[in-house]
C-alpha positions in Angstrom: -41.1 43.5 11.5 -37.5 43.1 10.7 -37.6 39.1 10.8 -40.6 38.7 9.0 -38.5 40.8 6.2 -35.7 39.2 6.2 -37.8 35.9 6.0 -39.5 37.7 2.7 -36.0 38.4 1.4 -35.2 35.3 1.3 -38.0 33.2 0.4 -37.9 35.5 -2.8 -34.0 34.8 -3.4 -34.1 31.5 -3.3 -37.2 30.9 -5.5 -35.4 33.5 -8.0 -32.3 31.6 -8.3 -34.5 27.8 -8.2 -36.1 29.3 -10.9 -33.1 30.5 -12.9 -31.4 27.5 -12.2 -34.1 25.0 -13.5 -35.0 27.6 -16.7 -31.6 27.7 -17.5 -30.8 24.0 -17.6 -34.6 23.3 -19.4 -33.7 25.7 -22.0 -30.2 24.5 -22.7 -31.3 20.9 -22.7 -34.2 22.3 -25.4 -32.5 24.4 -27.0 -34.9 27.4 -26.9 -34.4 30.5 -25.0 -38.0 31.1 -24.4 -38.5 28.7 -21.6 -35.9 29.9 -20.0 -37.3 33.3 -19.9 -40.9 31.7 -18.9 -39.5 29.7 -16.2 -37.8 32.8 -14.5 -40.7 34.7 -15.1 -42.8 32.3 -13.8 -40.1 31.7 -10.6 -40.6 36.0 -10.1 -44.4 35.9 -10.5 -44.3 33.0 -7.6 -42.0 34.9 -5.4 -44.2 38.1 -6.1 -47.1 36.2 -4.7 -45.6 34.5 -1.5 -43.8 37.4 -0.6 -45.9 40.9 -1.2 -48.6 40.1 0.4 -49.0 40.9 4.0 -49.2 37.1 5.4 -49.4 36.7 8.8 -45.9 34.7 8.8 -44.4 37.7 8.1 -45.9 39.9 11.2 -45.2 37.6 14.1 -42.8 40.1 15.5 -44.0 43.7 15.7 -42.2 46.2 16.4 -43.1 48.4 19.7 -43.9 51.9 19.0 -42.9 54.9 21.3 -45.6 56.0 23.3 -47.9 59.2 21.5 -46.8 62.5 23.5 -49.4 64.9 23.7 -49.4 68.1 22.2 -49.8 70.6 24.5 -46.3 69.7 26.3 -44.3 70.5 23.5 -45.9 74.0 22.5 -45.8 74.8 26.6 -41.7 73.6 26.1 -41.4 75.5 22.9 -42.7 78.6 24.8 -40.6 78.4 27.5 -37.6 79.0 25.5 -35.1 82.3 25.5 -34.8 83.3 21.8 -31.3 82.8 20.8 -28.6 86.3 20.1 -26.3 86.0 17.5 -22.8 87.6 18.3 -21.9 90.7 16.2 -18.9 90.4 14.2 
């Protein structure tokens, strides 16, 4: 459903910037770009988990479907049809 992935979207935005924002600062204060690239890692792989899966927060609003048409109508429709003349030039 469209809310459940809108709520997805942004769960994983605002655990991707969290992340970014705390590996950033960690790694400036220690001075090593590593951990800054393991915290945002770590923020995605997070993100990846909460949000991929098909969690039941995510499916409280279906969508309704059409209704299935049967088969026979449209061939019987298709059949009733007057083939189509093209005008001469």
């Amino acid at each position: 459903d469209y809310k459940g992935q809108k709520l997805a979207e942004q769960i994983f935005q605002g655990i991707i910037l969290v992340s970014a924002v705390i590996g950033f600062i960690y790694g400036y204060i220690t001075e090593q770009f590593g951990w800054t690239v393991y915290i945002v890692m770590a923020g995605f792989a997070l993100s990846c988990l909460l949000t991929l899966p098909p969690w039941p927060m995510y499916r409280r609003n279906p969508l309704k479907w059409l209704p299935v048409q049967e088969s026979g109508t449209e061939e019987k429709k298709q059949g009733d049809r007057k083939p189509k003349r093209h005008a001469k030039s």
